[in-house]
C-alpha angles and dihedrals in degrees: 000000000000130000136195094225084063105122114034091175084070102047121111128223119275122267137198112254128200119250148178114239114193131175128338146264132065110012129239123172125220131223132198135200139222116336109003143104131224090268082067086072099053087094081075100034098054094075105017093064086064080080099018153052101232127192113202107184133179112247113237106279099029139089111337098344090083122189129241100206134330121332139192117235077244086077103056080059082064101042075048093058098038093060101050085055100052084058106042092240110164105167127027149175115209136201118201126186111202104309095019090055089059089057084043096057088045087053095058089046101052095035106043108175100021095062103072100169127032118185110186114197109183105352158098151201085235098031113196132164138191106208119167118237113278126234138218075248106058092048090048092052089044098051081049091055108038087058093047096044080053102056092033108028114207095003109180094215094051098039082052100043105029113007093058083050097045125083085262075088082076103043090047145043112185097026091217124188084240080055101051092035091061087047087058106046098038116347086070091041086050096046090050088051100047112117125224084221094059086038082053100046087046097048092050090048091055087045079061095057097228122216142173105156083113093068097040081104083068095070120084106163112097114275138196116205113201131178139147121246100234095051107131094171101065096004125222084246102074096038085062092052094054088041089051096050097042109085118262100346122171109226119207117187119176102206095215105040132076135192098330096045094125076067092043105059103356098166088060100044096043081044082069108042081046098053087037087053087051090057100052113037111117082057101045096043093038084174090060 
């Protein structure tokens, strides 16, 4: 069993990282993947922070929290911390997508009692992929894409000729226009301010193997697993396998779609955190 709190001697201090407040309530924090920046997140926040006051913060090393020098993913954990304080938050339900489910795994662990609702999109406690090798191809085809994607958002003609060549084949399943459009406005943004600090701390975690499917038992608040069939970033496969271990999870797999799959088809897959949400309200707002 890894962790990412392994190693506290190399830990940095805490910073303050910036962050998107919306709407108020109940609080639930948002966290985004890599790359990736608090804005990501805004596909969820739209429409959660009807009902709740959602933070939506870029990661060090991401977005506008930008990193002095090399980081472990502890450090994220203490960014994490530092934030719920500065804004006197107590009890909290999180959302993490990828990346950001891992530190949300590691939330719930570090913080029983005070995390009520955990919603996990493309994730898992024992993350694996099974990527194929990439080619000077597929990154030519990706960078032609992305800027045209960019000038002309959801263009029939590149989606058709570049985007389903491009390694975007392995991030989506249906290429939909909602899909393209949210490249354009914040997946290409994210990607620019992505750090290769925050690329650097991520990649040595994975060398590690981490794991935490042994703790999942830990976890009592009411979870949703999510995850598209064709990701072969974080599979399907080892999503199943966290929502299967933690108690009483709700798993959610959309059979065409892949990592991106919250761009690809929002309105059904806030339809379900929604509904999820519905369902567990009472538990994951004790106060209500």
């Amino acid at each position: 069993m890894l962790k990412i709190m392994v190693d506290s001697s190399d830990r940095t201090s805490p910073i303050d990282l910036h962050v998107s407040v919306r709407g108020s309530g109940f609080p639930l924090l948002c966290l985004h993947g890599h790359p990736g920046s608090g804005r990501s997140m805004s596909v969820f926040a739209d429409r959660l922070s009807r009902r709740f006051q959602t933070l939506s913060p870029d990661l060090r090393g991401y977005g506008r929290s930008r990193a002095s020098g090399d980081f472990q993913m502890s450090d994220h954990l203490g960014d994490l911390d530092t934030l719920l304080d500065r804004h006197g938050i107590g009890q909290f339900a999180v959302l993490g997508w990828s990346l950001g489910g891992i530190l949300a795994i590691e939330l719930a662990l570090r913080h029983p009692g005070r995390v009520t609702g955990l919603i996990l999109v493309a994730s898992a406690a024992r993350p694996r992929g099974n990527h194929p090798p990439v080619s000077w191809q597929d990154l030519l085809y990706t960078g032609v894409a992305g800027l045209i994607n960019r000038v002309v958002p959801a263009w029939s003609w590149n989606i058709e000729t570049f985007g389903k060549r491009s390694l975007l084949r392995y991030l989506l399943g249906e290429h939909t226009p909602e899909a393209y459009r949210y490249l354009a406005s914040e997946g290409m943004d994210a990607y620019l301010r992505t750090s290769s600090a925050a690329t650097r701390a991520l990649n040595r975690a994975l060398r590690a193997r981490y794991d935490r499917s042994a703790d999942l038992g830990r976890i009592d608040c009411p979870a949703l697993v999510m995850a598209g069939a064709a990701d072969c970033h974080i599979t399907a496969e080892s999503s199943w396998e966290t929502a299967s271990l933690l108690p009483g999870a709700r798993w959610q797999c959309y059979p065409n779609n892949a990592h991106l799959f919250p761009w690809e088809i929002p309105d059904r897959a806030i339809a379900v955190v929604e509904g999820w949400v519905e369902e567990n309200w009472h538990a994951i707002v004790p106060s209500s």
